[in-house]
Residue frames relative to the residue before (quaternion, step in Angstrom):
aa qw qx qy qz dx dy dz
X 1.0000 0.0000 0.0000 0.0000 0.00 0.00 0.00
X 0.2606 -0.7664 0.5859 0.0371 3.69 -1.30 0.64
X 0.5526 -0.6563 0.5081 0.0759 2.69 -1.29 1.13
X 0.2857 -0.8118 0.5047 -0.0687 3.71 0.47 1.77
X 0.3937 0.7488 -0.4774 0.2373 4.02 1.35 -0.95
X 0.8381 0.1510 -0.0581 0.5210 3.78 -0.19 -1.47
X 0.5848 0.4265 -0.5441 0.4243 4.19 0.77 1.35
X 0.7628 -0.4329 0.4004 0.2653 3.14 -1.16 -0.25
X 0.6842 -0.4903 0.3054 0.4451 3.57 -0.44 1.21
X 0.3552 -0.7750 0.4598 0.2486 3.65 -0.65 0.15
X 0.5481 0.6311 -0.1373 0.5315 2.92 1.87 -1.05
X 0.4561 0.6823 -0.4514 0.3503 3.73 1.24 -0.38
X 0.6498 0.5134 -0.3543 0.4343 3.61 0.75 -0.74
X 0.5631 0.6068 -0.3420 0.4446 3.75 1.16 -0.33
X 0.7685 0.4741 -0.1884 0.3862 3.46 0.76 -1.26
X 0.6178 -0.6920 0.2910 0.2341 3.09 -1.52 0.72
X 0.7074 -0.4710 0.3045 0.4302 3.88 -0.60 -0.22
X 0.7006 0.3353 -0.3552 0.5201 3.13 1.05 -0.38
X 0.5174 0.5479 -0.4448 0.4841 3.67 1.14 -0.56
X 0.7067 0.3832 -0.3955 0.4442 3.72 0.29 -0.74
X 0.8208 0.3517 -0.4089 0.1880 3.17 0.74 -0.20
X 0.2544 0.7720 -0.3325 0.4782 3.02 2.04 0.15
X 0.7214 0.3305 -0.2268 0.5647 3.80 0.60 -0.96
X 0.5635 0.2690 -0.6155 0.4809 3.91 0.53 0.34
X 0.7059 0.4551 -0.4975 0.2172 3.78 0.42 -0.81
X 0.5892 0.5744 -0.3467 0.4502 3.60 1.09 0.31
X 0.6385 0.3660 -0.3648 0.5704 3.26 1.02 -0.74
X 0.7064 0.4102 -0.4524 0.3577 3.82 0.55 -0.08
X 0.4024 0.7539 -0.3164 0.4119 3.27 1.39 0.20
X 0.6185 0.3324 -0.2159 0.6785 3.48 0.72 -1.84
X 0.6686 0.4457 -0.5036 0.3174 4.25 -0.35 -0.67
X 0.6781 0.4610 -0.3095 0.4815 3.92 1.53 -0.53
X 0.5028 0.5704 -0.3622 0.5391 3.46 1.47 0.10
X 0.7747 0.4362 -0.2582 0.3782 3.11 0.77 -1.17
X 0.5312 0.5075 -0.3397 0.5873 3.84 1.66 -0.49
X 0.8352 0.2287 -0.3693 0.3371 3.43 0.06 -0.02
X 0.5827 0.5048 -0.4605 0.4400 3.33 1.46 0.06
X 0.3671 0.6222 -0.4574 0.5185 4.33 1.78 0.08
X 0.6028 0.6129 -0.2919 0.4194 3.46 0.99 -1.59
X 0.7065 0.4680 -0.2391 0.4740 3.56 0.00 -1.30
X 0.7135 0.4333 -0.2613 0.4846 3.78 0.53 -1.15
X 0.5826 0.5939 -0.2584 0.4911 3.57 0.92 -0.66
X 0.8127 0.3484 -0.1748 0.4332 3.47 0.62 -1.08
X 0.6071 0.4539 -0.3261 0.5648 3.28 1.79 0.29
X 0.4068 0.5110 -0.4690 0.5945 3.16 1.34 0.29
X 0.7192 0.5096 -0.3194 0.3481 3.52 0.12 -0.84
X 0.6519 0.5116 -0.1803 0.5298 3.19 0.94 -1.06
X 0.6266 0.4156 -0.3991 0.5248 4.11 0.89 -0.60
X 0.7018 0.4857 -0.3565 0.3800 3.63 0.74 -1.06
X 0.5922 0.5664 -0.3398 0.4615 3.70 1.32 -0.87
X 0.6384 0.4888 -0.2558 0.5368 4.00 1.42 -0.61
X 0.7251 0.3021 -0.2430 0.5692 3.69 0.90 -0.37
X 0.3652 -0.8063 0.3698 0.2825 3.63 1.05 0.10
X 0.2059 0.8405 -0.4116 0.2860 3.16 1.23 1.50
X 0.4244 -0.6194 0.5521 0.3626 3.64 -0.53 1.24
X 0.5303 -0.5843 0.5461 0.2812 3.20 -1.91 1.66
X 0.6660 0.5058 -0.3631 0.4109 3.87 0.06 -0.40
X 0.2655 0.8054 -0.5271 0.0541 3.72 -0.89 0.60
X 0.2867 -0.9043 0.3101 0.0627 3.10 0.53 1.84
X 0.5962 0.6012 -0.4112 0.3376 3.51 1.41 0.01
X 0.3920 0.8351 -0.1173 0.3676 2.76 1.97 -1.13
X 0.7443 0.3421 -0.0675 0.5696 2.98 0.33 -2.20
X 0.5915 0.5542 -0.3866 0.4400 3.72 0.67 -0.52
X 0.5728 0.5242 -0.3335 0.5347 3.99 1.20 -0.83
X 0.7623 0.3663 -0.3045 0.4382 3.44 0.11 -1.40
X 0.5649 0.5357 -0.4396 0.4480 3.94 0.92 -0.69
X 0.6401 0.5492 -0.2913 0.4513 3.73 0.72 -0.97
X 0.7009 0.5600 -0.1945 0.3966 3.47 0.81 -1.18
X 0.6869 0.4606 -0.2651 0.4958 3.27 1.50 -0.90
X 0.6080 0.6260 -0.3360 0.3544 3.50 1.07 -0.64
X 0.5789 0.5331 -0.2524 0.5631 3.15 1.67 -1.35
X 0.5370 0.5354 -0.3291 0.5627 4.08 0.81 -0.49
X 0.6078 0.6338 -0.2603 0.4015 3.42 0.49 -0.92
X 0.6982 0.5278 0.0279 0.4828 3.07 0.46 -2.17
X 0.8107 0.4583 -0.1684 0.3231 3.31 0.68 -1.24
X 0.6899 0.4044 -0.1430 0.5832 3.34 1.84 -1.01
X 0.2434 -0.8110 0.4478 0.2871 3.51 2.01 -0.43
X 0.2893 0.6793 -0.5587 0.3778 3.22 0.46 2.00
X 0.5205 -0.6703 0.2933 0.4401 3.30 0.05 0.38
X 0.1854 -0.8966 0.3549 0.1891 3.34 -0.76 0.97
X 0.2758 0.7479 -0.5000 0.3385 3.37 1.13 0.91
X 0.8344 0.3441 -0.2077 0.3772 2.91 1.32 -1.17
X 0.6415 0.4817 -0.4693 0.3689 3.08 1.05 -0.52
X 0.5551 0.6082 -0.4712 0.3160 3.71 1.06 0.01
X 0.5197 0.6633 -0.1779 0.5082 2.96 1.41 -0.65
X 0.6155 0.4170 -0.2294 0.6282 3.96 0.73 -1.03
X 0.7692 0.3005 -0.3703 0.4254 4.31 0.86 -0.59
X 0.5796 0.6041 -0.3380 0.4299 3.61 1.29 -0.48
X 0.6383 0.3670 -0.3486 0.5800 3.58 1.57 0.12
X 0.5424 0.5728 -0.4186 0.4500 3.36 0.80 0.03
X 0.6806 0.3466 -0.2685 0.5870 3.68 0.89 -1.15
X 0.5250 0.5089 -0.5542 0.3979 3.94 0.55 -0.13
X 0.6318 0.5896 -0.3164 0.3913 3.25 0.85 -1.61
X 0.6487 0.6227 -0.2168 0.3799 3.84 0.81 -1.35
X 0.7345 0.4742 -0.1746 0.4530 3.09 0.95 -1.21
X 0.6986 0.4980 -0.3187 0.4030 3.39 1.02 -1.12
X 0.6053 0.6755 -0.2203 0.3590 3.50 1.49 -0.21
X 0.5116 0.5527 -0.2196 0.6201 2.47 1.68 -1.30
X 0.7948 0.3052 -0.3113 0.4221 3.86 -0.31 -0.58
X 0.6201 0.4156 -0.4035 0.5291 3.76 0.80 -0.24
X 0.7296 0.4133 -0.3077 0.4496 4.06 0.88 0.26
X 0.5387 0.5808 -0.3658 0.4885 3.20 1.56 -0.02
């Protein structure tokens, strides 16, 4: 037996067209939950580094979370160009905030 946890419903092949499409409009839901709950955490980063007078840019950092996503990537077997790609706009996005609030 297998362990089904980090694939896709199995039962998806059963369901109808609108039901599938009902489950992306949820799953694009929780991914807009999940960007603004990164968002929030981010801007409190921003705000601790602006109190410790910490340059907005840490490239070791961004170099962890890039790594982290590949391994994520790799791990759900999504491609990992993009999803490195979908986090390198997030931290652009982060940063540009971070300097227009400083």
């Amino acid at each position: 037996m297998t362990d089904d946890s980090d694939t896709p419903n199995a039962s998806v092949q059963d369901m109808t067209l609108d039901e599938l499409r009902a489950e992306i409009e949820d799953i694009d839901r929780e991914i807009v939950e999940l960007i603004a709950r990164r968002t929030y955490v981010a801007d409190t980063v921003a705000q601790v580094k602006a109190e410790l007078d910490l340059p907005t840019t840490d490239e070791s950092q961004e170099e962890r979370v890039m790594e982290r996503a590949g391994q994520n990537a790799d791990h759900f077997e999504v491609d990992s160009n993009l999803v490195k790609a979908i986090f390198r706009l997030l931290i652009e996005i982060n940063k540009a905030e971070q300097r227009q609030n400083r």
